[in-house]
C-alpha positions in Angstrom: 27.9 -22.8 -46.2 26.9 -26.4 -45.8 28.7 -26.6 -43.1 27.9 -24.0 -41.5 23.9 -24.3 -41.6 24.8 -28.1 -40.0 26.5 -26.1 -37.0 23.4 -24.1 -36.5 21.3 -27.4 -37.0 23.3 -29.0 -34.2 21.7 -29.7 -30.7 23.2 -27.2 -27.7 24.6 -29.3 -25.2 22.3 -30.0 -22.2 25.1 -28.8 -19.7 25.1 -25.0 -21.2 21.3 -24.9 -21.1 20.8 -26.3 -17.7 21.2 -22.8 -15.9 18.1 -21.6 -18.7 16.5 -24.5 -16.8 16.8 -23.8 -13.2 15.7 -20.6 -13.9 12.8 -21.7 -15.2 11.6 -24.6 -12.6 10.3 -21.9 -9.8 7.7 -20.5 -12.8 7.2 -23.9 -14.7 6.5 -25.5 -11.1 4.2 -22.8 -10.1 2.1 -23.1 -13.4 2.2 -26.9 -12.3 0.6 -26.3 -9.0 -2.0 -23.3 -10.0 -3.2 -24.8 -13.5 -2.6 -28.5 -14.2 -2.9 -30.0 -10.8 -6.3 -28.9 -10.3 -7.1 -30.1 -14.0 -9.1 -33.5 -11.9 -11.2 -31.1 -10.4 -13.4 -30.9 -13.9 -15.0 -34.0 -13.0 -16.9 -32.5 -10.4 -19.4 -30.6 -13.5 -20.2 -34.2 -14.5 -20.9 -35.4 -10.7 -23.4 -35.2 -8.1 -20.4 -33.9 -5.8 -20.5 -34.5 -2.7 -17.5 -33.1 -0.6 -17.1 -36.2 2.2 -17.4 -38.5 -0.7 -14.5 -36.6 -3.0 -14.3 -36.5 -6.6 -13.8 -39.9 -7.6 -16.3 -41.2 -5.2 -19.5 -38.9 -5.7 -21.8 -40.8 -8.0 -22.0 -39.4 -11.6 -25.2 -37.3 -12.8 -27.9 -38.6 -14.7 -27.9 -37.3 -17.5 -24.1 -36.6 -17.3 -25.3 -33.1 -18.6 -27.7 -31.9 -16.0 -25.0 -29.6 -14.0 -25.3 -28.0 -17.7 -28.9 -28.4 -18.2 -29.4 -26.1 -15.0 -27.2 -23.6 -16.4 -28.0 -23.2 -19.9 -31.7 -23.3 -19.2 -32.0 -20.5 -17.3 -31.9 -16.8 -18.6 -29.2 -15.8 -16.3 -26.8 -17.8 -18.6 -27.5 -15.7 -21.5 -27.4 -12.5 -19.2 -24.2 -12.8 -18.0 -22.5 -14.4 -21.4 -23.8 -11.5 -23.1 -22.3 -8.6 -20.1 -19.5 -11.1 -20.1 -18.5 -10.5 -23.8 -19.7 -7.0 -23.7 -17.4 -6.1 -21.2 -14.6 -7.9 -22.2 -14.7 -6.5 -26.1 -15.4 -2.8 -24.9 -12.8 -2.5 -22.4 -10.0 -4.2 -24.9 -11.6 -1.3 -27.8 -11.2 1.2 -25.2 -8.3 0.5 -23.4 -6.0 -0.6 -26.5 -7.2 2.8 -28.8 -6.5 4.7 -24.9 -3.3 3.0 -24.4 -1.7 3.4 -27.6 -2.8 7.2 -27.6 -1.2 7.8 -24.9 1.7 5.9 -25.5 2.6 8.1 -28.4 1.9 11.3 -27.1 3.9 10.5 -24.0 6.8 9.5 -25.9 6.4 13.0 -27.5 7.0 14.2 -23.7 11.1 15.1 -24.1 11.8 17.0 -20.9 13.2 13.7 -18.5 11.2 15.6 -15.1 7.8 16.0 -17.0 7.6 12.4 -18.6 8.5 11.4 -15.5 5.8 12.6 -13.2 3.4 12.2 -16.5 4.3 8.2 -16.3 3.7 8.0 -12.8 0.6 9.9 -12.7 -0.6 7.5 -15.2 0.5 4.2 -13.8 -0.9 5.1 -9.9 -4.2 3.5 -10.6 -2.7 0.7 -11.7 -1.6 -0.2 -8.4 -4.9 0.6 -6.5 -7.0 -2.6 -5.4 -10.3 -2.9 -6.9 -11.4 -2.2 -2.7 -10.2 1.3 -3.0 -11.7 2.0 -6.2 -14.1 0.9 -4.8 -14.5 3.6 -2.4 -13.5 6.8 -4.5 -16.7 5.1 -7.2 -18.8 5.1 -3.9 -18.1 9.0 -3.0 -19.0 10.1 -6.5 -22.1 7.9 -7.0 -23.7 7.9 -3.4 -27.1 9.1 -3.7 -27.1 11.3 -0.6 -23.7 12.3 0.3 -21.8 11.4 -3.3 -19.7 14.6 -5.0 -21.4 14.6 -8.1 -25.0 14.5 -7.1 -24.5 17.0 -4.4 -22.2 19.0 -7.1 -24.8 19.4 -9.8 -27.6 19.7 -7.8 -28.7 16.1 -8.6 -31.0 12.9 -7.6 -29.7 9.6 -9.3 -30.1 6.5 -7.7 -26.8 5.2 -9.3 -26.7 2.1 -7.4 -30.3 1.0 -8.3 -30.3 1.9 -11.9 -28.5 -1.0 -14.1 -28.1 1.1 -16.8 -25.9 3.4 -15.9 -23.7 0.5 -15.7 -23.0 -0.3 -19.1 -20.9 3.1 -19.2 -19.7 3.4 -15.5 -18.0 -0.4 -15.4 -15.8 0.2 -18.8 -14.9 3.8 -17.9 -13.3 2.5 -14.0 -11.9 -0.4 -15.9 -10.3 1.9 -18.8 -8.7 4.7 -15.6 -7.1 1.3 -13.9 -5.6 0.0 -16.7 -4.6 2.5 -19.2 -1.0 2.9 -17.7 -0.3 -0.5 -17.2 -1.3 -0.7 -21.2 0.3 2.5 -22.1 3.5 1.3 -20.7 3.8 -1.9 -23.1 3.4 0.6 -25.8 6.1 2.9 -24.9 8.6 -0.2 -24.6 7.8 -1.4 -27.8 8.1 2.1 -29.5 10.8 3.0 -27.8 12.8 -0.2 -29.8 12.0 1.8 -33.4 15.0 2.7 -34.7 15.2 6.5 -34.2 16.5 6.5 -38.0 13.1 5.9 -39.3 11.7 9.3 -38.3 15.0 11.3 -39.4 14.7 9.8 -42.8 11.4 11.0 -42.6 11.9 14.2 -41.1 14.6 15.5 -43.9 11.6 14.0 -46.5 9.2 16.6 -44.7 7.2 14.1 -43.2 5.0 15.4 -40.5 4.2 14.0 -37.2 0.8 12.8 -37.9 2.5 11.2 -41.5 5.4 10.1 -39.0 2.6 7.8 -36.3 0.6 7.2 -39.7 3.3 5.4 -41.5 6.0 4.6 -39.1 4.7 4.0 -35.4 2.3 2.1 -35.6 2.7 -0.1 -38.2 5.9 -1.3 -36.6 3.7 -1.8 -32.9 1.1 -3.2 -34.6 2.9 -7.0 -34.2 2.3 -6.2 -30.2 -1.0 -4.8 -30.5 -2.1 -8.0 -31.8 -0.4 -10.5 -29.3 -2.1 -8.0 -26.9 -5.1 -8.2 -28.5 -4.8 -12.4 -28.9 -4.1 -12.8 -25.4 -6.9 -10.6 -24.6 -9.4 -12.7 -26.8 -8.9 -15.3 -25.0 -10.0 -13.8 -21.8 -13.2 -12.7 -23.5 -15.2 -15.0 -21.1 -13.4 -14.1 -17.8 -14.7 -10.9 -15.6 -12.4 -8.2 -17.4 -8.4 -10.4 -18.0 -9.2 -11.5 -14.6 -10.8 -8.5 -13.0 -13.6 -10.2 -12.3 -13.9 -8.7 -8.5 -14.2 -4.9 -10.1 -18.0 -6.6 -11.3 -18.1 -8.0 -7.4 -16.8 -5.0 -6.1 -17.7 -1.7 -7.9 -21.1 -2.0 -7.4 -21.4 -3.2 -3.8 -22.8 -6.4 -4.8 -26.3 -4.7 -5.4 -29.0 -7.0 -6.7 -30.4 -4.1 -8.5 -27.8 -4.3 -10.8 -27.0 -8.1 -12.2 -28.7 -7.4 -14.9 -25.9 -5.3 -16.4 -23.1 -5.9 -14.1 -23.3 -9.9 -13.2 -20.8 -11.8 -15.1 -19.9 -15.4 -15.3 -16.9 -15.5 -12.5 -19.5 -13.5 -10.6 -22.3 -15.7 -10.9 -20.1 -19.0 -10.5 -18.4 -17.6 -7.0 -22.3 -16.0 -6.1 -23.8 -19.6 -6.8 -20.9 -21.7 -5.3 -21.1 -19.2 -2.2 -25.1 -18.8 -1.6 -26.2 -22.4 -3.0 -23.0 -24.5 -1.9 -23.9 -26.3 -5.7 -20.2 -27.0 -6.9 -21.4 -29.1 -9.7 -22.9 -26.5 -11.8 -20.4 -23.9 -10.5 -17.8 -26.1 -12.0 -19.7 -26.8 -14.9 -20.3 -22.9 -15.8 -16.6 -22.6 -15.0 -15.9 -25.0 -17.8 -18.1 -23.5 -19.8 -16.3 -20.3 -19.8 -12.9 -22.2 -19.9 -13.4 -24.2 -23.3 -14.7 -21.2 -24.8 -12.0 -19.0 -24.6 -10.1 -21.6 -25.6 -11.9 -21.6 -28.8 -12.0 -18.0 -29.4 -7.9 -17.9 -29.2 -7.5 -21.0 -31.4 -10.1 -19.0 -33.9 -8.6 -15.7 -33.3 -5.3 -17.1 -34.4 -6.3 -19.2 -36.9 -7.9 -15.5 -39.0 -4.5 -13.7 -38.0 -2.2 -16.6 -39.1 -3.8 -16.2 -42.8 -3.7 -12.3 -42.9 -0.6 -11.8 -41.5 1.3 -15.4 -40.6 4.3 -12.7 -38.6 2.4 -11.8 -36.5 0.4 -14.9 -35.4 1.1 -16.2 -31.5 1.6 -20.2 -32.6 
């Protein structure tokens, strides 16, 4: 035994994992480029940035907060961190109860032509640009020519009324995603072992008793990787989404007030005020706190259930 346990201690040669390697070099060289050679760039919220000057030569702000200072002390800050995590904590609610619903009842589907064209119906929308969504939003909501104002005989101004918002941006989100969601589901219930439910059948078990006991306890280790990941994207636009909140409601200044975000209002202000200091600094911002949230998020999973925590 002691032996053995050594063997299984001892070091794989390099030579046998170097193929594990190469394969890896396109993705680990691409995470190089797109997220730790821009890492520099974070200077810029503690500069007076000037772009002929460069990072390292723009003079540094004084106070070395005040790319903060201009952020924090305006109320859009606290408008758009509150949609922000509103958003975010609705549409992962939403989406994971939709997704695993769904997920179950289609793997109830057994004939192989209907859970075919089910799956497909339900994943289109998953491959339709924000753009084109877009679109089909604009000719239901238009005021004067949209289906359901013309269809029910009435007079909302849908693109001037922020509230209607709060319910229109999670329920577009929700119909894009679903399927995409759904589909994670199936794969990981589609790994039980089958003789779960016969030993529960011939016991009586019922289907409802079946999902209750069976299902999703054994999913629930992927709903909550899902659902870590997913916290800590609670400060971006929607798990990077954030151009449904640019796009869905034509960019209407009617409606920050319940549709601005913070990617919104970083790309707004770097585009109309050309201030890359306090974009970068609000891009921070939203950076260091969802690294908080995940290290928290963890941290509570790892001492209810240690199996199931992502590090």
């Amino acid at each position: 035994m002691k032996k053995r346990n050594k063997a299984m201690r001892r070091k794989v040669p390099l030579k046998r994992q170097l193929p594990f390697y190469i394969m890896m070099a396109p993705g680990l060289l691409l995470i190089a480029l797109l997220f730790y050679c821009p890492l520099p760039g974070i200077l810029i919220a503690f500069k007076d940035f000037n772009p002929n000057d460069g990072i390292l030569g723009s003079p540094w702000m004084d106070p070395w907060f005040k790319n903060f200072e201009f952020f924090f002390k305006s109320d859009t800050a606290r408008i758009v961190t509150f949609n922000t995590i509103f958003y975010n904590i609705l549409e992962m609610l939403l989406v994971t109860l939709g997704a695993v619903t769904l997920a179950i009842l289609l793997n109830e589907v057994k004939g192989k032509v209907s859970s075919t064209i089910y799956k497909g119906a339900i994943l289109l929308p998953t491959f339709l640009s924000w753009i084109v969504i877009q679109y089909i939003l604009f000719a239901l909501l238009s005021v004067d020519r949209g289906i359901i104002n013309n269809s029910f005989g009435m007079d909302i101004a849908w693109y001037s009324d922020a509230g209607y918002w709060r319910f229109i941006m999670p329920l577009a989100y929700m119909w894009k995603n679903i399927g995409y969601y759904s589909v994670l589901y199936m794969a990981a219930i589609a790994g039980i072992n089958t003789d779960y439910y016969e030993a529960a059948q011939l016991d009586g078990a019922t289907k409802w008793q079946q999902i209750k006991k069976i299902t999703l306890p054994l999913i629930k280790p992927t709903i909550i990787v899902l659902s870590l990941l997913w916290v800590g994207k609670l400060f971006n636009g929607g798990l990077g989404d954030w151009n449904a909140f640019f796009s869905l409601p034509n960019n209407s200044g009617a409606l920050y007030r319940t549709t601005d975000v913070i990617d919104t209002y970083v790309y707004r202000s770097l585009r109309t005020l050309g201030d890359y200091g306090m974009s970068t600094a609000a891009g921070l911002y939203q950076s260091l706190m969802g690294l908080v949230l995940v290290f928290g998020a963890n941290t509570v999973i790892k001492k209810v259930d240690p199996d199931s925590a992502l590090f």
